[in-house]
N, C-alpha and C positions, 0 to 999 in steps of 0.2 A: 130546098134542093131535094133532090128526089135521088134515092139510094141508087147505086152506080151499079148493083149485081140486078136492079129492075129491069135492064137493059139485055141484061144475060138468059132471063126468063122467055123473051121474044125470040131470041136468036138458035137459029138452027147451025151456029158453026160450034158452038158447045168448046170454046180454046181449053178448058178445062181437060180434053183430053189430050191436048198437044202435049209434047216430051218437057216444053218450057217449064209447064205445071207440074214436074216432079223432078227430084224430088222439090218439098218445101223446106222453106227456112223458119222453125219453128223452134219456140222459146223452151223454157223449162215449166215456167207459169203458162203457157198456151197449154202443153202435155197435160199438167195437173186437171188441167179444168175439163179439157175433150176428155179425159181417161176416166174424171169425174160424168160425167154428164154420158158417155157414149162408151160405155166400158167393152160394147162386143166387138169393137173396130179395132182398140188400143195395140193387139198382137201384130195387125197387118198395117196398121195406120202409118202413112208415109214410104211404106217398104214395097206397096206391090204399083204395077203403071197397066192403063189408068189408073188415076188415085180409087180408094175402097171404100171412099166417102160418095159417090158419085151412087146415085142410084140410076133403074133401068130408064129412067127419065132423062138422064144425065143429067140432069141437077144435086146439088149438095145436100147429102143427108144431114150433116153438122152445122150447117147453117147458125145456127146462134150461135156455136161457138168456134168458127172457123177461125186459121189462122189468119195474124195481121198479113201475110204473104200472099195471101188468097183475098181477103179485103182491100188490099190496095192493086191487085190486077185490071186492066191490064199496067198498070202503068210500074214503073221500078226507079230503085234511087240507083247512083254510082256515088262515088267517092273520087274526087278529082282534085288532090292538094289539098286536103283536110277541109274541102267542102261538099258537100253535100248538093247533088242536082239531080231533078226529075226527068226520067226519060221513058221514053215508050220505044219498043222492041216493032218491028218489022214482020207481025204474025196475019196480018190477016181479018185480023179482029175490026168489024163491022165500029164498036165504041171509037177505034183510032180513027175513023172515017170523018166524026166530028167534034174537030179540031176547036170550035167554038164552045163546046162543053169544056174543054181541059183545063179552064181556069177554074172553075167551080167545084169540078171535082179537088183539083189540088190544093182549094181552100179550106174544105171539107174533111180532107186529109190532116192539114196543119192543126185542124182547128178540133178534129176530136179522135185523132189517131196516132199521130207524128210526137205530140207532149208525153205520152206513157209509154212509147214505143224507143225514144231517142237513147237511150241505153245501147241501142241494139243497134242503131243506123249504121255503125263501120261495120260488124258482123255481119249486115243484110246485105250491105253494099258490096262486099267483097265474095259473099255464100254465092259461087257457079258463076262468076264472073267470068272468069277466060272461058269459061265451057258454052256461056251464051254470046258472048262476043263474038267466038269463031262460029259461031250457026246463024247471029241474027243481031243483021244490023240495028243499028238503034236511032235515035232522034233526041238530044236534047231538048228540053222542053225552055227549064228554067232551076235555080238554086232553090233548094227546101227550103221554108222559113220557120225556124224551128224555135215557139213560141216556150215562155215560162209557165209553169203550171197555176 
């Protein structure tokens, strides 16, 4: 399967600058490692819109070590009675167009993102929830399948 931000490189709507993309929902261990790796961003990192990772290309200067919040765009989990489902936001985004891809991506997800990340999944799910719900409708997709390591 073929990395999901490849798709993002082609595209001239750039959703990275949408208001959806800030702020992010970002770990403690995400922080360590960008602050590691990208020390001249860390001041402004998350704080200023656009994000201050975006170079004049619009593309991600942190790229290797972007957040999981930024790795699983466009697509989002909710929380609905202590389970966990995948859904996609109503932006515009050229990726939602094909509906055919979103099983692959969201295997891909499960399969090397969602195991290290599940600590986090009610925090993520609940981080600007009312705030994006009232701006942008959404789509259930399907339930996470949240494998063993």
């Amino acid at each position: 399967m073929g990395n999901l931000w490849e798709e993002c490189l082609e595209c001239d709507s750039k959703c990275c600058n949408l208001d959806i993309a800030h702020p992010l929902f970002v770990t403690d261990d995400e922080m360590i490692i960008i602050r590691a790796k990208h020390p001249e961003i860390i001041e402004s990192f998350n704080k200023d819109f656009p994000c201050n990772c975006l170079g004049e290309n619009g593309l991600c200067q942190i790229h290797n070590v972007k957040p999981i919040d930024c790795r699983l765009f466009p697509f989002d989990v909710v929380n609905s009675d202590g389970k966990f489902f995948w859904i996609v936001r109503e932006i515009g985004c050229p990726i939602l167009n094909r509906e055919e891809r979103f099983e692959e991506y969201l295997q891909d997800f499960e399969k090397n993102i969602i195991p290290d990340f599940v600590e986090y999944l009610e925090a993520y799910s609940d981080f600007r929830y009312d705030e994006l719900a009232d701006k942008y409708s959404f789509k259930i997709l399907r339930e996470v399948k949240i494998r063993k390591k």
